[in-house]
C-alpha positions in Angstrom: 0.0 0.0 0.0 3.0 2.5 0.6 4.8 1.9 -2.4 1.1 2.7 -4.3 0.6 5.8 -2.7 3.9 7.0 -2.7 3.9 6.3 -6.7 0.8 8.1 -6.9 1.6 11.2 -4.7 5.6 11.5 -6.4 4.0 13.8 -9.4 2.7 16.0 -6.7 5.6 16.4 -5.4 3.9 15.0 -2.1 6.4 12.9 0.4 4.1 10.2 2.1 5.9 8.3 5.1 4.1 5.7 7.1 3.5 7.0 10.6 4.6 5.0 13.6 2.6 2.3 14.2 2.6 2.1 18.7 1.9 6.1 18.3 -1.2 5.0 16.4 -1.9 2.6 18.3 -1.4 4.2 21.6 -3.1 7.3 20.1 0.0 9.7 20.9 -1.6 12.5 18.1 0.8 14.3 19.6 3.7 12.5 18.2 2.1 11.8 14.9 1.3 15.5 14.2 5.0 16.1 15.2 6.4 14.1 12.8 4.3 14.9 10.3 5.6 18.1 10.9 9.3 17.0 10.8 8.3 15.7 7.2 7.1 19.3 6.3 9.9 20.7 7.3 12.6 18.5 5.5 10.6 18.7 2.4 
């Protein structure tokens, strides 16, 4: 599933990442939106 949305964002321009998956699950939006963030930034 990565692989297809990262093929289908890459004319965009878009940078997808998979976000960690015991922040998910622990429900830590804190952390997500953090390094979602961190991905902004670097792009």
């Amino acid at each position: 599933m990565l692989k297809n949305l990262a093929e289908k964002a890459a004319p965009l321009n878009i940078p997808v990442q998979p976000i960690n998956a015991m922040d998910y699950g622990m429900q830590r939006g804190d952390n997500v939106l953090d390094y979602a963030l961190s991905l902004i930034e670097a792009h």
